[in-house]
C-alpha positions as CSV (number, residue, x, y, z in Angstrom):
1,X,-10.5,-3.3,27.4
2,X,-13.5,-2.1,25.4
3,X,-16.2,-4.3,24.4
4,X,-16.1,-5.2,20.4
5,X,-18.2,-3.5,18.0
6,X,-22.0,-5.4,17.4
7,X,-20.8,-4.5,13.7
8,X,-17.3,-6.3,13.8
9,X,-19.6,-9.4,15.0
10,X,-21.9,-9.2,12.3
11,X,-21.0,-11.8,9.5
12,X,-18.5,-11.0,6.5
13,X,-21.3,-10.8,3.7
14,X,-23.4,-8.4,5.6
15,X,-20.8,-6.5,6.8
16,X,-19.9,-6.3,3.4
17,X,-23.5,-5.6,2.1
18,X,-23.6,-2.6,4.8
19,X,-20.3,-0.6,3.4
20,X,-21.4,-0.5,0.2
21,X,-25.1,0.7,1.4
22,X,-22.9,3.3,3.9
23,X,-21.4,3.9,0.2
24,X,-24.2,4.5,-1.5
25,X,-26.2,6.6,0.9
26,X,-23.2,8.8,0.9
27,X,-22.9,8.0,4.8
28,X,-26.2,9.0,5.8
29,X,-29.9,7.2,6.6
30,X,-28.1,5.1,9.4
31,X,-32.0,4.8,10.5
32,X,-33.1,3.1,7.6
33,X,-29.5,1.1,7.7
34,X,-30.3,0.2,11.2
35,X,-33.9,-0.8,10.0
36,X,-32.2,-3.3,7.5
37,X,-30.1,-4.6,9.9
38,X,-32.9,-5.6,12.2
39,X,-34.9,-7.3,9.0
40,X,-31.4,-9.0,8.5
41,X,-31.8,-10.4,12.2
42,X,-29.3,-8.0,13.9
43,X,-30.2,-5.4,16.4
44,X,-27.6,-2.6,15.8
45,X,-28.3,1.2,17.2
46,X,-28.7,4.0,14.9
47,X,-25.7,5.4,16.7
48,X,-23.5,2.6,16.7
49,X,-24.0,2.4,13.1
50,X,-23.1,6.6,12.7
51,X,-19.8,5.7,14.3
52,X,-19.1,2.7,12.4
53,X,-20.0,5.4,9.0
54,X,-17.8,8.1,10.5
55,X,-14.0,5.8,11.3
56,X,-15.9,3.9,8.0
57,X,-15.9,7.8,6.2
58,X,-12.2,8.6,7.7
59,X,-10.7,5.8,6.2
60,X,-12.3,6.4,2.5
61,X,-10.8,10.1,3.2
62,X,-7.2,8.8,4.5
63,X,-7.1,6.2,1.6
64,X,-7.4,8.8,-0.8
65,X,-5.3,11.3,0.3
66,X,-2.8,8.8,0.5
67,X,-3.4,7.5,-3.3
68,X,-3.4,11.2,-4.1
69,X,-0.1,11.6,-2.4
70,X,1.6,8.5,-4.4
71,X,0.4,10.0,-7.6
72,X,2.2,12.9,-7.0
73,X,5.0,11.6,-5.7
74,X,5.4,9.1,-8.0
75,X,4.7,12.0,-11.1
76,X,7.4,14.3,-9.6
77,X,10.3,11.3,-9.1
78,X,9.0,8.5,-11.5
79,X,9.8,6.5,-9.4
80,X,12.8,4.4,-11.7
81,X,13.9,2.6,-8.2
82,X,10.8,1.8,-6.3
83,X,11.0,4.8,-3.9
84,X,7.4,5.0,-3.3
85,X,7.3,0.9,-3.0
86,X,10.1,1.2,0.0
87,X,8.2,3.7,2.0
88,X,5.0,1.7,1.7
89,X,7.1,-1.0,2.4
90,X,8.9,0.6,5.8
91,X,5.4,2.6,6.7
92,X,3.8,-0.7,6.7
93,X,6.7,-2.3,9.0
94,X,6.2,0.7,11.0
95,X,2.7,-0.3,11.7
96,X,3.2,-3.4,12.3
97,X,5.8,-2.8,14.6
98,X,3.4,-0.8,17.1
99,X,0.9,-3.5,16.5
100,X,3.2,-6.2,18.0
101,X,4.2,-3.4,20.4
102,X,0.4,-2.8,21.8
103,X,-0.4,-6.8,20.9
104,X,-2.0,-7.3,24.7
105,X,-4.1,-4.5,24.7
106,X,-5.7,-5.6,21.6
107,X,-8.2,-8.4,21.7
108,X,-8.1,-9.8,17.7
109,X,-4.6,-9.8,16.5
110,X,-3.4,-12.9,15.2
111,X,0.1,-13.4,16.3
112,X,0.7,-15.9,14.0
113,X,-0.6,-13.9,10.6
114,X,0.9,-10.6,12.2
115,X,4.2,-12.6,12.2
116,X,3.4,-14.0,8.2
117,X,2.4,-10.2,7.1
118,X,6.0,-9.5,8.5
119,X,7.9,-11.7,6.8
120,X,6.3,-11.2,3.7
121,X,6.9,-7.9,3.6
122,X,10.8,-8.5,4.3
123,X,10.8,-11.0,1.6
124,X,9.3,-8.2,-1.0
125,X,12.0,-6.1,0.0
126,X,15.0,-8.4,-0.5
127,X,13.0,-9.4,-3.8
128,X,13.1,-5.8,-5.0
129,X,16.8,-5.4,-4.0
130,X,17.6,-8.0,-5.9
131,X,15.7,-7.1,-8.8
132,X,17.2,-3.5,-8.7
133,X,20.9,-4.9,-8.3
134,X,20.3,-7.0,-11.7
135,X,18.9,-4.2,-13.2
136,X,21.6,-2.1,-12.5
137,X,24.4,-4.9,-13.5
138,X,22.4,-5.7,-17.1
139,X,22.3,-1.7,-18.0
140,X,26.1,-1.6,-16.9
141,X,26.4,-4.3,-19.5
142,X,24.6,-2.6,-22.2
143,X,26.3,0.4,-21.7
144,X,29.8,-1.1,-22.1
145,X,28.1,-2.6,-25.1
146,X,26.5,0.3,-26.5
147,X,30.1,2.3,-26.0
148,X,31.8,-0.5,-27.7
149,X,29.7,-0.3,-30.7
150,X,29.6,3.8,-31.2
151,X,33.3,3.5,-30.7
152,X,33.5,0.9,-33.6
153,X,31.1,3.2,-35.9
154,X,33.5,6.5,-35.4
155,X,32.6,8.0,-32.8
156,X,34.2,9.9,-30.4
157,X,35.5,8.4,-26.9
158,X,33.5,11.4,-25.2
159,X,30.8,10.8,-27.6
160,X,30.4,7.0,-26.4
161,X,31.2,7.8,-22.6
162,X,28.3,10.5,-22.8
163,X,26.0,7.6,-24.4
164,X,27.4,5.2,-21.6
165,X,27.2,7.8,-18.8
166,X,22.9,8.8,-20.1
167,X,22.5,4.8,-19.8
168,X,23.7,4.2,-16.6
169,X,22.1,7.7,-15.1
170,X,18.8,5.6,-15.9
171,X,19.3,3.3,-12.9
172,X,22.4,4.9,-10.7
């Protein structure tokens, strides 16, 4: 098993402080980072640092390509039943499913908070469900309502099924 990073050891507020410095020096100067670093009481190698900046510099990249890739998705379908929300949900499962999968080869998983992030994600999900299915059921109501009503005012049967049929397109 590989040895863990000298960055992943470093405390949360300097790890912290060194991102947004990676940030702001548009991933370069890891000698003057690596200078800081030793002021700061931590001896940390120019090259260790360019590697830290460069999986750092991927993930940035990844991140946004995947926001990019929601917005569009989310523009083209709009997203009236939580599409993009369910594949987060399932990629997320995913991941966490190869995580438990390779848990002895990796040194700093928490069983117990993998275990939480699981069923917290399955509880979203049945809470979405459940939030769509009463969705669905209130604009069934309205629709009967709203059909009802045109009927009452002179309208056509076909005139009031069309209304009822647009309504219910919103959420079916």
């Amino acid at each position: 098993m590989p040895a863990r990073s000298a960055i992943s050891l470093l405390p949360e507020d300097v790890r912290r402080e060194l991102d947004k410095k990676l940030l702001q020096n548009a991933f370069s100067s890891y000698t003057e980072l690596a200078s800081w670093l030793r002021e700061q009481g931590f001896e940390i190698s120019r090259s260790t640092l360019h590697r830290y900046g460069q999986k750092f510099e991927q993930q940035l990249s990844n991140l946004k390509t995947v926001a990019e890739q929601i917005k569009a998705i989310g523009e083209v379908t709009h997203d009236d039943e939580n599409l993009m929300g369910d594949a987060l949900t399932r990629l997320a499962q995913e991941k966490l499913f190869r995580v438990l999968v390779e848990m002895d080869q990796v040194e700093d998983v928490s069983f117990p908070a993998l275990v939480r992030a699981i069923a917290d994600l399955n509880r979203s999900s049945v809470t979405v469900k459940k939030y769509q299915s009463e969705v669905r059921q209130k604009a069934k109501v309205a629709a009967e309502e709203v059909e009802k009503t045109v009927q009452r005012e002179g309208l056509s049967p076909e005139t009031a099924a069309a209304i009822r049929a647009q309504i219910l397109g919103i959420v079916e």
